[in-house]
N, C-alpha and C positions, 0 to 999 in steps of 0.2 A: 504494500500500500504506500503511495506516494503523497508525502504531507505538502505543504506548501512553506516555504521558507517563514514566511510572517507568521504560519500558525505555531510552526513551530519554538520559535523564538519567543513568542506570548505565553507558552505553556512554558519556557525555562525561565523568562519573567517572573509569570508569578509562584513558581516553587521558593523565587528570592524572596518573596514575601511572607513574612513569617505570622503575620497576625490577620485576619479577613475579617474584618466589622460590619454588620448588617445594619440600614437603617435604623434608627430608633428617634423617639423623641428624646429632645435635648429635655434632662433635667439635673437638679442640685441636690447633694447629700448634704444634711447638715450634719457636718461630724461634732461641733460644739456648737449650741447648743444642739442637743438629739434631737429636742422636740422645738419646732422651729418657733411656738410659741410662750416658750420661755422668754423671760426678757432678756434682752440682749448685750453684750460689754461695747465699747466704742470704739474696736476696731475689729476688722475682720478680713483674714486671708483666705485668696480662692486658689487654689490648684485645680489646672488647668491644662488636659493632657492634646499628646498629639496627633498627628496622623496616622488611621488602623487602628487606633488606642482603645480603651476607655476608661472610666473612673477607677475600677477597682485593680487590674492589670496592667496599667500605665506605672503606678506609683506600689505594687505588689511585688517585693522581695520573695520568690519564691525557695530560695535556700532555708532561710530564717525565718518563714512567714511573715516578717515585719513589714506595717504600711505605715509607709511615710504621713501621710495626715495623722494617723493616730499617733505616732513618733510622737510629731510635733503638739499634739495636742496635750500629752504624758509631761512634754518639758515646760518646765516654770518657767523658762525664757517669754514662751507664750501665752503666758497668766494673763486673763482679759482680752485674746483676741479669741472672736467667734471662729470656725473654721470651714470651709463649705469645698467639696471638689463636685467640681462643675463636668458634667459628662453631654456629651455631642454626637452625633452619627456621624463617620468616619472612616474609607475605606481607599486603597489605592486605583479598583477599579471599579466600571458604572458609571452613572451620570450622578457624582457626589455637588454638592456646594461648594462654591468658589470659597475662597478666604475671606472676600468682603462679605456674601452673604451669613456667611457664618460668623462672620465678626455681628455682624446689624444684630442676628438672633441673639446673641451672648450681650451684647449692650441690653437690647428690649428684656432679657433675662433676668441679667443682674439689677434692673429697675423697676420691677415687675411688683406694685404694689402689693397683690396677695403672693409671692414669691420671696426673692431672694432682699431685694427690698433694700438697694445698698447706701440708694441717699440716706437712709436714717442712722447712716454711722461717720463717726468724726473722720476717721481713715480707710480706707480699703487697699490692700495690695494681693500681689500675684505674686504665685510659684506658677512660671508656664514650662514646659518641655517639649524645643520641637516646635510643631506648626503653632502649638497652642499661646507662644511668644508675639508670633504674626497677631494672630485672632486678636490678642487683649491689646497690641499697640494698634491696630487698625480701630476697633474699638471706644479708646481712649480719643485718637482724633475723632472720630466723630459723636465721641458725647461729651459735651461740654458739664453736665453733671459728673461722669465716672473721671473725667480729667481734673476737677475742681477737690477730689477727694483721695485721688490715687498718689501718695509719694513717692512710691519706689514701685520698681518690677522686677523680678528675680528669675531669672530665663534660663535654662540649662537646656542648653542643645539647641539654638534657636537660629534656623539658618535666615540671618537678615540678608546675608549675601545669596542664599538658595542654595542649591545641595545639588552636589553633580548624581547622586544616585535619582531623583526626582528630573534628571535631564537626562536623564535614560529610558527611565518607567514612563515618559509623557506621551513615547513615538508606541508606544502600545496603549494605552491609559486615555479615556474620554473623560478621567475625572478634571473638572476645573481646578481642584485643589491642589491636585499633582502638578497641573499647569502651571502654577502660581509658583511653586515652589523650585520652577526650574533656575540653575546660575546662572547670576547676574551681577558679577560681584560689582562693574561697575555700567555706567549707560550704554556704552558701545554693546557690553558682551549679551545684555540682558535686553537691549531695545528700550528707547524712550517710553515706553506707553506700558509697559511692564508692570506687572503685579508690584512686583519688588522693590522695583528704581523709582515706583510714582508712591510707594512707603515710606523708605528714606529720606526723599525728596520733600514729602509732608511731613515728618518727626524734625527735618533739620530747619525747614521754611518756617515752620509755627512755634520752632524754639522750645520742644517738648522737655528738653533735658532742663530750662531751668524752673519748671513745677516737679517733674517726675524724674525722679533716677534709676538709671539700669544700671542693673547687676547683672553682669554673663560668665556663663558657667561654658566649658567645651569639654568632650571626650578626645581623650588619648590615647584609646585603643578602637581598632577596628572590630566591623560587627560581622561576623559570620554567615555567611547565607545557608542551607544547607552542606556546607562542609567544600565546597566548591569558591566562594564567591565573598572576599574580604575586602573593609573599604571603611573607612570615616566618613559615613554622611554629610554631618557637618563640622567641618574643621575650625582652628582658630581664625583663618582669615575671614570666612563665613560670619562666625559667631558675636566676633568683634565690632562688627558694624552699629554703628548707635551705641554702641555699648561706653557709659561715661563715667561710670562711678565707682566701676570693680570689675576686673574679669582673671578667671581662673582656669585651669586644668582639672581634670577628672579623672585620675587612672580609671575609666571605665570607657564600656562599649554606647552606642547611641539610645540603649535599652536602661542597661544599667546602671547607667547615670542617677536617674531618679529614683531607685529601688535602692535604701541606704541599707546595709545589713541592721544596723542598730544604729542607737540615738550619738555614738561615737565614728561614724563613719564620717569619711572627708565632704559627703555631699549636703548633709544634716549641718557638719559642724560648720560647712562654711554659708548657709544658710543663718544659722547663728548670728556670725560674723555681718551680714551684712542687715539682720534685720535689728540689731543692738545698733550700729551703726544706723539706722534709719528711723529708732527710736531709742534712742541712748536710757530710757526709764524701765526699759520693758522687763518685767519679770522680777527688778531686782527686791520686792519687798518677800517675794516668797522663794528665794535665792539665797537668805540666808545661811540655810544650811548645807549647801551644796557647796562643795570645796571639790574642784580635780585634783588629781595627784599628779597629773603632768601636763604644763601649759607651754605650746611649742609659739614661736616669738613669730609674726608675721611681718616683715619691713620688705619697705619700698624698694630699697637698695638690695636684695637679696639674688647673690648673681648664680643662685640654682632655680631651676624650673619647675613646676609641680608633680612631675615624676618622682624627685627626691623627698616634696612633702608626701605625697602617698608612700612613699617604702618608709618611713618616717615612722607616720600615724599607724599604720598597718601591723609595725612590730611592735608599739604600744599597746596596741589593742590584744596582739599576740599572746604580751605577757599579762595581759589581764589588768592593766591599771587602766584609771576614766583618764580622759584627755579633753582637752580642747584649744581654739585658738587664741590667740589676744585679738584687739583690735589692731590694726596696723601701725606699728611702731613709732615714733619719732626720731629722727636721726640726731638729734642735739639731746643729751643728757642732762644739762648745766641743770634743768630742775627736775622738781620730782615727776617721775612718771610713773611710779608703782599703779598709780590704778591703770595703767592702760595691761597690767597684766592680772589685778585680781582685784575686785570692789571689796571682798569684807575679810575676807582670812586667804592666806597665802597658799600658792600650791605645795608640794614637796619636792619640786622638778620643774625648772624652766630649760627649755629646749632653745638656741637660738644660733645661728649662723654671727660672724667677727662684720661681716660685710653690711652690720644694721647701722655698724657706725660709721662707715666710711659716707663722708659726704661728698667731697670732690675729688680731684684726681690723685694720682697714684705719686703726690710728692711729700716732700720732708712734712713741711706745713700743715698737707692733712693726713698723713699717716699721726703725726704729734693730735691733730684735734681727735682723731679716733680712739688714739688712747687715754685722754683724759674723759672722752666719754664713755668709755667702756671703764673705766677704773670709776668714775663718780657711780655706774649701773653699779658695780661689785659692792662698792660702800654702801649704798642703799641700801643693798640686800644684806646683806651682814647681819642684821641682828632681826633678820628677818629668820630665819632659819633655811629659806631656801636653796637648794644645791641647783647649780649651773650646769649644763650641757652644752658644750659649744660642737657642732659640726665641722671644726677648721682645724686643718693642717699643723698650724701657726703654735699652739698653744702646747701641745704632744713634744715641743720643743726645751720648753721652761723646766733649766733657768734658763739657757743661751739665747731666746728668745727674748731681743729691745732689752739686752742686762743694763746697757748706756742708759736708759731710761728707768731714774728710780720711782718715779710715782706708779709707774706701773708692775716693775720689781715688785714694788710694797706690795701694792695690792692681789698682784697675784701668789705672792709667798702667802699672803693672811687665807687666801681661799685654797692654796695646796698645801696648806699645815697637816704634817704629820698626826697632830690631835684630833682635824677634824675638817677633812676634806671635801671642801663646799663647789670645786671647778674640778670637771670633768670634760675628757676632750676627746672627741670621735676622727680621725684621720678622713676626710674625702677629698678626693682624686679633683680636679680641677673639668674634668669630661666625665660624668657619670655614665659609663657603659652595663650592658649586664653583665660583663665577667667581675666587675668591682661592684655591681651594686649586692651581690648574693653577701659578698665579704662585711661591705657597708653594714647590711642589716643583722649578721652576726656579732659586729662588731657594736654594734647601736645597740642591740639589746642587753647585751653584756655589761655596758656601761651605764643606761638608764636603770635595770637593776639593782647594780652596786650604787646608787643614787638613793632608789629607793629604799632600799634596806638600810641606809645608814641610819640611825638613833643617835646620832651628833647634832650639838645645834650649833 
């Protein structure tokens, strides 16, 4: 029997598709409150999934069972935000809804007086993943309410740029959606009149970034087709676009991104990171008794990539201590900054790369200001009881290490005293490959360990 090329090629299409979503009516789970007539707290986050998705298998860890809205709902970070994931019909083939259509539904949704009903809250924001990033910025332009109330977006996976695998499925696919989503990283590639290039175009012209801030998340690893067929949907050049507030790395695949194993994984935690940052009040009255045991240091200046924080977090998790991030760092020490690493009681372990303090280039002048601010961090902590972890080369050296330099001498003789050894130092390679990273991570556990076990103060 003789097929025809096109038919064939459509039938290896969609075995790449791993999820098939049938029509449904778009509706909203309230995850807090249950019952949607309980009264309600003054803010409220929507999760917001993507393409072939839906509410429960978008954000469903099936290793661990763990779903992320319920995560987030367990952590006191997010004490007093309501919580709702928003479910759509969704498929790669058939005659599905455009993006703009399906933005208008998810607007008319979210304002839906016997519904979702989001004007009656001081703040609303978004977890979107993927198409569902498009949806809620397409959205926002066109509702002058959901934009008067929305501060931040929090998008993981979200191709603003379009996604080359969506520019492959289009030349089979009669979905509008799939249309919309093909790459167009800029006008020429994607055509003036473009789903995509006429989004950017309205998020940059209407000056969206200074009411609403995005947060973008990207995947690291490629996703699998049936055992044939690997690729990063969407990548960082994709992801980055509009993106003004925070963007990050994901050791995970385009699925996995949003499926955190637990409430310490990288994708939770930097969720965290950016909605403290977008409500610096949130959670902390019933925070008080939550203390991590190991809080890894996030700065600007950090010349590793988020490959290194995932093997990082990953062997923390390993050996079973809680972790989290900091806020993003400050490069100048000269004052206090301890709360940018703990609000009420200290960890037992701060994790940080040498490269938080470099501010400018690689000369006498700021080598000397680095170390007067990494020697004023050491003093702070000192009677703090905290133990240091440094990820650098540099330190594994001491004493011979800046001995010309006695304020730093001092300071680090006081933290590698024989009595009671507060600076700890992990060797990493300059080029993190995987023949050093397996070593790295034996090596990082070993030493976060002997950190924590110490009973020295």
């Amino acid at each position: 029997m003789i097929y025809s090329l096109k038919a064939v090629i459509s039938c290896i299409a969609i075995c790449f598709c791993t999820f098939l979503s049938f029509p449904v009516m778009a509706e909203a789970t309230f995850v807090r409150p249950e019952d949607r007539n309980t009264p309600r707290n003054a803010r409220l986050m929507v999760f917001v999934h993507g393409i072939t998705s839906d509410g429960k298998a978008a954000w469903l860890n099936e290793e661990s069972g763990a779903y992320w809205p319920q995560i987030v709902k367990d952590d006191d970070t997010f004490f007093g935000t309501d919580i709702i994931v928003y479910d759509y019909p969704s498929s790669y083939f058939g005659n599905g809804l455009s993006v703009s259509d399906l933005a208008a539904k998810f607007a008319e949704d979210m304002l839906a007086a016997d519904g979702i009903d989001a004007s009656t809250y001081d703040d609303v924001v978004f977890v979107a993943h993927s198409m569902g990033g498009l949806i809620v910025r397409r959205a926002l332009l066109d509702s002058e309410v959901l934009r008067s109330i929305t501060p931040a977006i929090f998008t993981f996976a979200t191709p603003s740029g379009g996604s080359s695998l969506a520019s492959v499925l289009d030349f089979f696919s009669s979905n509008s959606a799939v249309r919309d989503l093909r790459r167009s990283i800029d006008q020429e590639a994607g055509g003036a009149d473009s789903f995509l290039v006429t989004l950017r175009n309205s998020w940059r012209n209407t000056h969206m970034a200074r009411q609403t801030w995005s947060y973008c998340a990207f995947e690291t690893i490629g996703t699998t087709k049936w055992l044939v067929f690997t690729a990063i949907p969407v990548d960082k050049l994709s992801a980055e676009l509009l993106c003004d507030s925070g963007l990050t790395g994901i050791a995970a695949n385009h699925s996995d991104i949003v499926r955190p194993i637990n409430r310490f994984s990288h994708q939770h935690q930097q969720l965290v990171i950016w909605y403290i940052d977008t409500f610096p009040d949130s959670g902390l009255a019933r925070r008080q008794e939550a203390t991590e045991q190991v809080v890894i240091a996030r700065c600007s200046t950090d010349h590793y990539g988020e490959d290194l924080y995932s093997t990082i977090s990953s062997e923390i998790v390993r050996i079973g201590a809680q972790w989290r991030f900091t806020r993003e760092m400050p490069q100048d020490w000269r004052q206090s900054f301890s709360a940018y690493i703990w609000e009420l009681e200290p960890p037992k372990v701060l994790v940080l790369h040498y490269s938080c303090f470099q501010q400018g280039p690689e000369t006498t002048e700021g080598r000397n200001e680095s170390i007067v601010d990494f020697n004023n961090m050491l003093h702070e902590l000192q009677t703090s009881g905290v133990k240091v972890v440094t990820f650098s080369r540099g330190f594994v050296r001491y004493p011979t290490f800046a001995h010309d330099n006695l304020a730093l001498r001092d300071g680090l003789a006081s933290h590698y005293s024989t009595d009671c050894q507060r600076l700890y130092a992990v060797p990493v390679p300059a080029k993190l490959e995987y023949a050093t990273a397996r070593e790295l991570q034996e090596q990082f556990q070993d030493v976060v360990e002997s950190a924590l076990n110490s009973d020295c103060d």
